[in-house]
N, C-alpha and C positions, 0 to 999 in steps of 0.2 A: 504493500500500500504506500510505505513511502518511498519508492523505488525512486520517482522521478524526482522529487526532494530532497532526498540523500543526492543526487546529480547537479541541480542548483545549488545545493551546498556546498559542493565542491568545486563550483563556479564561481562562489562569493568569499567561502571561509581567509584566501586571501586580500580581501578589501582592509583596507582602514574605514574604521566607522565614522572618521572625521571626515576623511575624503567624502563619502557620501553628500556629505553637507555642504561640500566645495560644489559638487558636481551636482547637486539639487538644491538650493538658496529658500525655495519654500518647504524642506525634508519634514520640518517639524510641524508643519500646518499639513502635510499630505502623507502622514505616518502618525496621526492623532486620531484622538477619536473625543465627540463631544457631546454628552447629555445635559440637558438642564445646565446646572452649575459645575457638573463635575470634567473633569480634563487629562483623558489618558491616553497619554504619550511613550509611544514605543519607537520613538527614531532612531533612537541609541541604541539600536540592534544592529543585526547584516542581514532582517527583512528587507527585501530591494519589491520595485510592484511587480516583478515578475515572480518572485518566491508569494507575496501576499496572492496572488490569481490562484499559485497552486495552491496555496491554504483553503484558501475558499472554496477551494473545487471539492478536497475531501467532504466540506460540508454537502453538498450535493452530492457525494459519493454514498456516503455515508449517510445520507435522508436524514440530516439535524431536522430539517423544519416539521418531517412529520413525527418525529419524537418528543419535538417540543412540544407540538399541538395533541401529543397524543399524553401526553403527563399533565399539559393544564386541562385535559377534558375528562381526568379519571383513569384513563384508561391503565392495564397490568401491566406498567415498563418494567416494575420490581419482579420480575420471569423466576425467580430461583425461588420467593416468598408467595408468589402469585397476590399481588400488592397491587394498588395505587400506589401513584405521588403525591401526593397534594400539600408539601406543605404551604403552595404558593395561595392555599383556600383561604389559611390563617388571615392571612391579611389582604383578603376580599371580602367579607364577610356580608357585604352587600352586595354583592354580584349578581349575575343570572341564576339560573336555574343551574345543578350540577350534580348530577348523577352520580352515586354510587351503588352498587348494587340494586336496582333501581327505585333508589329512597333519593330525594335532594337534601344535601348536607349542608345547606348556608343557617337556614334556621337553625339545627342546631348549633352551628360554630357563633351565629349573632347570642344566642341565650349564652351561651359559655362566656362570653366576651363578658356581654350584661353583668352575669354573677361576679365574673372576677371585677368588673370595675367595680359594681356594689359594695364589695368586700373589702376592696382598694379606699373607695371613701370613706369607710365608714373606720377602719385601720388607722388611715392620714385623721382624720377627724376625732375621735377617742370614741365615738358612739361605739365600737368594738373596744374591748380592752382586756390586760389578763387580772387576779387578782389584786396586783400591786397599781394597779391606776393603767393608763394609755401606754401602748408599746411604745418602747424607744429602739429595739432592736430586732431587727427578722433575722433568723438565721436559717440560711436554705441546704438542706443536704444533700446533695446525688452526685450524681457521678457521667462522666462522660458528657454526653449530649448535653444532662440534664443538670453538670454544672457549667464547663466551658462559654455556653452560649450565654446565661445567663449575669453571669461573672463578668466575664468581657464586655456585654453591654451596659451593667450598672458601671463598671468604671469610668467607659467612655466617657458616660453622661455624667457624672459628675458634678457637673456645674447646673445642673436641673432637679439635684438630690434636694426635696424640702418634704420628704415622707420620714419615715424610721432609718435607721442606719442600719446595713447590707452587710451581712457576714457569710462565707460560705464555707461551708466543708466537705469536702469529697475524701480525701486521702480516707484508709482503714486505719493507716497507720493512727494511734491514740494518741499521738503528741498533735495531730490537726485540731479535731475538736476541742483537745482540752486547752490548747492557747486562745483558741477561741471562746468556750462556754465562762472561763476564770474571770473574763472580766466584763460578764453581761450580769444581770438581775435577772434569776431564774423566773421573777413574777410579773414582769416587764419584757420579755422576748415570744414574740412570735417564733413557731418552728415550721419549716417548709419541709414536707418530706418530699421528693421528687424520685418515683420510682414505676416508670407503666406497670409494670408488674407486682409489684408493692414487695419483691423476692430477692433484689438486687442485695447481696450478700453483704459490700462494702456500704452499701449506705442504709440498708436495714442492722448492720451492725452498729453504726452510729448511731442509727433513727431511737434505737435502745437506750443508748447511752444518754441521748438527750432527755429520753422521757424520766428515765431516773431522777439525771440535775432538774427540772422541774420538779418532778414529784416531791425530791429534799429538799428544795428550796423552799416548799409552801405554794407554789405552783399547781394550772390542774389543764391537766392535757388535754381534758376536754375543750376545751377554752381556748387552750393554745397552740395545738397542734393544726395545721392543714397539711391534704392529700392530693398533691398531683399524679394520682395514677385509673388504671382505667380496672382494676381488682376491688371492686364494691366489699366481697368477701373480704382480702387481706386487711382492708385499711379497716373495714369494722373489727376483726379482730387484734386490729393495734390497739382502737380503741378510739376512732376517730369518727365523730357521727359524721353523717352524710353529706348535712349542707356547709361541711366544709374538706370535703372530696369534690375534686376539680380532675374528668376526663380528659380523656381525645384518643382517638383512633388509631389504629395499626398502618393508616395511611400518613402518619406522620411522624419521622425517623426523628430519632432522638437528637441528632446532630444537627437537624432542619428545626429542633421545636421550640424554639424560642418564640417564635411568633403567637404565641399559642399561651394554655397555661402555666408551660415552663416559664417563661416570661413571667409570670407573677411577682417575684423578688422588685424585677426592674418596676414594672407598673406601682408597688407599693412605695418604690423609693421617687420615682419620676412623675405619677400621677397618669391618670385615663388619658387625659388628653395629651401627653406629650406622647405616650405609649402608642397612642393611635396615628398620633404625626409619624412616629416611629414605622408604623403600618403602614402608614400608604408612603412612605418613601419608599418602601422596597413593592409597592405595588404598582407606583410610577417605572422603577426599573423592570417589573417584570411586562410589563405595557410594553416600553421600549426592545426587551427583547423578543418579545412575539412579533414587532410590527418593522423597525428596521432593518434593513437591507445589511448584508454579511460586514461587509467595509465599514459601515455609518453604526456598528452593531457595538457597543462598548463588552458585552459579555464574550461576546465570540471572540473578537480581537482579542482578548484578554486572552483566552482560551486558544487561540490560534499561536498566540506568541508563546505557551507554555507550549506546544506540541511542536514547536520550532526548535525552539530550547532543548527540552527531554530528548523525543524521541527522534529528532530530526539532526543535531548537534550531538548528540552523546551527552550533556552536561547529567549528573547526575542529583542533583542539588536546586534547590532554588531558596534565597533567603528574601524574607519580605521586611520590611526595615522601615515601618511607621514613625517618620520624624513629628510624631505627637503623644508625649508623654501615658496620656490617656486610652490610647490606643496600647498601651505595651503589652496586654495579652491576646491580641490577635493573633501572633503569630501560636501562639497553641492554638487559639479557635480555628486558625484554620487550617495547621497541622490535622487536629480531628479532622475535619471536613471534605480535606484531601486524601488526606493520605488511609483515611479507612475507608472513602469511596472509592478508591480509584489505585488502590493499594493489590490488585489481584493479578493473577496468574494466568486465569483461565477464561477467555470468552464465554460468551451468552451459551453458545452448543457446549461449550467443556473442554473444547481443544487449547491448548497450550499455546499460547501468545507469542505469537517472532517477533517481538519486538518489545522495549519495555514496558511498564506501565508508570504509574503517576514516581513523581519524583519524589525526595526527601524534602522535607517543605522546614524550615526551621527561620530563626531571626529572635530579632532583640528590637528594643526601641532604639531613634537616636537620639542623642549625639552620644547616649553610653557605648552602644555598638563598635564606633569608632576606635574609644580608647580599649578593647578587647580586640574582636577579632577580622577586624578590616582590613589589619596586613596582610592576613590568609583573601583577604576579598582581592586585592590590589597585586602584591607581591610572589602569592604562592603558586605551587606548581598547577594547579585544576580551577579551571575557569565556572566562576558560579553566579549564576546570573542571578541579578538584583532586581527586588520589586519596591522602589520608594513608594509611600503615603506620605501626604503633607497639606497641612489646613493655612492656604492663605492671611489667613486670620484667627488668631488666639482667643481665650475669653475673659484675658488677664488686660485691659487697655492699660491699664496702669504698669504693665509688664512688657509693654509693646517691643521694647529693646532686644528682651530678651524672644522673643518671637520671629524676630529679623535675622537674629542671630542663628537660630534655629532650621530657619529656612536658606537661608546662605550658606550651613552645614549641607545640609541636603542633596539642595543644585551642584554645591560643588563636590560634593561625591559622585556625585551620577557622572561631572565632567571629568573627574580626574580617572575614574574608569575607564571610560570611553577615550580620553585625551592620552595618556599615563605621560612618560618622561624620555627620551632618547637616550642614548648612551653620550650621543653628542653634548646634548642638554647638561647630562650631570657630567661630565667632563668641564663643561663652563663653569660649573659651579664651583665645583671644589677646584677649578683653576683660579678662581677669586677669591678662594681662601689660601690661597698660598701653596697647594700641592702640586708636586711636578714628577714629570717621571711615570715607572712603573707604579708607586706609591698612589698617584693621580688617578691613572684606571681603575687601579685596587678602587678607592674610595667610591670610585665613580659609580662604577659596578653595583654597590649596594645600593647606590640609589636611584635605580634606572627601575621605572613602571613600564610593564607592558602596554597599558593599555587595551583598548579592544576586546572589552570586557564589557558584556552587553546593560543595558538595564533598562527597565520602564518608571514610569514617573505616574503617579494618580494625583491631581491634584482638585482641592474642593477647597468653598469659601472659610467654612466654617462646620466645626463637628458640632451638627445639630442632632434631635432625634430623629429630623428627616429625613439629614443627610447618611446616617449612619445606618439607616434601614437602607438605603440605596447602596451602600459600600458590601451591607454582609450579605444583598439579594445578588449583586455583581458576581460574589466571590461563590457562591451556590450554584448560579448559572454556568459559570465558565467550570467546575466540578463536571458540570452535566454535559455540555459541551466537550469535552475532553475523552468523557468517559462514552458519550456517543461514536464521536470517532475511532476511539479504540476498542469501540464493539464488547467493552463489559459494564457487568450490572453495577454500576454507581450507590446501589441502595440496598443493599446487603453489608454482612461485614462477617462473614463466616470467621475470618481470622481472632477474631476476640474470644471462641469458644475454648479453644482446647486448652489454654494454661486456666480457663476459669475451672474447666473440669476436671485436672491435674490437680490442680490448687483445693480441692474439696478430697479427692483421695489424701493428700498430704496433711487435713490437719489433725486425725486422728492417730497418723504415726507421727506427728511431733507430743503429741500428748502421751504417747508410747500406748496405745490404746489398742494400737494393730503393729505385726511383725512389717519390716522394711526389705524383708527379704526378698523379693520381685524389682523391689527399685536399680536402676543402674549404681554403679560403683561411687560415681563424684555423688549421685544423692544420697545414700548412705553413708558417704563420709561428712556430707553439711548437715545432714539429720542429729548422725550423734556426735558434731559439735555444739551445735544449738542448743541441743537437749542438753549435752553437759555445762554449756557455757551460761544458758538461759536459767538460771537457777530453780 
């Protein structure tokens, strides 16, 4: 499939990325892409418009447009689970009419909405409370999906936080919650349990722990506790009445449900209405990529320059690098997003894939990034292409200096990649310091940047709740896109199963409860050091 691409690549891979820009003056206005307010810029690649024609064409190869119309209309793109998509229903909730097994799902997804903002009010307001007077703290438990998504977007918003103050816990590990629970009012904290199944090990292992510190505190779970799950049974035998279990469907993947009741955390800290701005920002995005053309398409392009990258390049890596402090756990959110969608082996029929799949997806915020691991970005032997984020504008005016400063980090990243340093260059330089000779090159040498090291650039006015449902609906799409072209199911995640199911054999032989004799050699040997060392 990418036969002829792999051939344009090796037409182009000796360009200068700078050259481009000599030899095309408008490169950056005709290797963009623009929606609304937002602006992303992929020229600082060695996409030429002859390699963008082929990209495009996979989509027509590959029938993106009736996968995409056939996942916003319901239909079983999830093949291995026999599933809808829909988490794009979430935030349409007014839409048309929309078939699932032949019931229409908007009324219920509008009542779910309804309750949770009910719930939301009446929380921000003190009309809800626990025994100790109005919550001042939510703490939200789960895991995966049903923390990353949630997490990431309360931090964003930030500066829209006038609810309860946002804690989360995922980890099993016992040092998580307990740095968290030590310094809330067991009488005074909302608990969010987040578990579809209400059976999730790690966060039903907390979900205990919490109920306890409430119960000692003088706390009453009844009162305090909510259930995001769709197990009516489990969450009554946690102990949870009804009208405050909050569903949703097998048609929306954990990693997709933020939009939804996972989202609760954020709604109680941001309020219904910015929540909902939050909605239709990513429902403007999904507008735009149903209706624009592959070129004028911000998701596809996205999505086209990752598949240029991975499997068309060899790069093995991609690091995303949010010059917005706010933004600093994206790159896990969508570490998940990616790399458990798109993270497979095997196409839709089950044959074994010639070619890679989704990349290693990692990053940090900047300008931290910088003083870590950028000389590996810049200097090192393996070229890894860069995905910048950056907000025109701060929420600090008072701070505007340092927001300039921030973005002038950025920009000049992205150029000093694409630009790097000659040998000549740093020759001049340390010839200005006085070195001469063999000693001259030596010095030189270490400071010589390749350059020609690709990257993209997103840029938006400001991280609003609008804008930021736009950013995380983007990064969803182009997942799908991706995972279209490479002919696997995006919405499964088979690979999470077998250390959960390994991990349930193993805890009764740490407790010595069962013989370890079936185990391999190195587990029998970390077994009974644990056991000995674990008092």
């Amino acid at each position: 499939m990418f036969t002829a691409l792999k051939t344009l690549h090796s037409e182009v891979c000796g360009e200068d990325i700078v050259d481009l820009f000599k030899k095309n003056p408008d490169r950056a206005e005709d290797f963009s892409v623009r929606f609304e307010t937002l602006l992303f810029d992929y020229s600082k690649t060695r996409i030429s418009a002859k390699v963008r024609t082929a990209l495009t064409g996979l989509c027509e190869d590959r029938k993106v447009a009736a996968k995409r119309e056939a996942m916003f209309e319901g239909g079983q793109i999830n093949e291995t689970e026999q599933r809808a998509v829909l988490h794009t229903a979430l935030r349409d909730p007014d839409g048309p009419e929309l078939l699932v097994d032949g019931e229409d799902i908007r009324a219920p997804l509008r009542q779910t909405l309804e309750r949770m903002e009910k719930l939301a009010a009446d929380v921000r307001s003190g009309v809800m409370q626990g025994p100790g007077g109005a919550f001042t703290d939510v703490v939200n438990i789960g895991i995966g999906g049903s923390d990353l998504g949630p997490v990431m977007a309360t931090l964003a918003l930030a500066p829209y936080h006038d609810g309860p103050r946002c804690q989360f816990v995922s980890n099993v590990d016992g040092a998580h919650i307990h740095d968290i629970l030590q310094r809330l009012d067991p009488q005074t904290t909302l608990v969010i349990v987040a578990s579809k199944t209400f059976t999730t090990i790690e966060t039903m292992t907390n979900a205990a722990t919490a109920r306890r510190w409430v119960e000692a505190g003088g706390g009453d779970p009844a009162q305090q506790f909510l259930a995001l799950s769709t197990s009516e049974e489990e969450t009554a035998a946690f102990g949870i009445p009804r009208k405050h279990v909050f569903g949703f469907e097998d048609w929306v993947g954990g990693r997709y449900s933020v939009w939804g009741p996972i989202g609760l955390s954020l709604m109680l800290a941001v309020g219904p209405e910015n929540f909902r701005a939050f909605l239709a920002g990513a429902k403007a995005m999904d507008d735009h990529f149903r209706s624009a053309p592959w070129q004028q398409n911000m998701p596809v392009m996205l999505a086209l320059t990752g598949i240029w990258h991975r499997q068309v390049c060899s790069h093995p890596t991609r690091a995303v690098l949010p010059y917005d402090q706010r933004l600093r756990r994206l790159p896990a959110y969508l570490q998940q997003l990616e790399m458990e969608s798109n993270g497979k082996m095997v196409a839709m029929d089950g044959t074994v894939l010639p070619y890679p799949s989704g990349p290693v997806v990692w990053g940090e915020p900047g300008t931290n990034g910088q003083h870590a691991f950028y000389q590996l970005l810049h200097q090192g032997t393996s070229v890894i292409p860069a995905e910048f984020l950056v907000a025109a504008q701060g929420h600090e005016p008072e701070l505007a200096h340092h927001h300039k400063l921030l973005v002038a980090n950025c920009l000049a990243q992205s150029e000093a990649l694409m630009r790097g340093r000659s040998l000549e260059e740093a020759c001049a330089l340390m010839r200005a310091k006085g070195y001469e000779g063999a000693e001259l090159e030596r010095q030189a040498r270490h400071r010589v940047f390749p350059g020609n090291r690709p990257s993209t650039t997103l840029v938006y006015p400001k991280l609003t709740p609008y804008v930021l449902g736009q950013i995380i609906a983007l990064y969803e799409h182009r997942v799908f896109v991706e995972g279209v072209i490479l002919g696997i199911n995006s919405f499964d995640q088979w690979g999470v199963e077998l250390g959960k199911e390994l991990a349930n054999t193993l805890a009764p032989l740490l407790a010595g409860e069962k013989s370890a004799d079936g185990k391999d050699g190195s587990t029998r040997a970390l077994l009974d050091y644990v056991r000995s060392a674990g008092g």
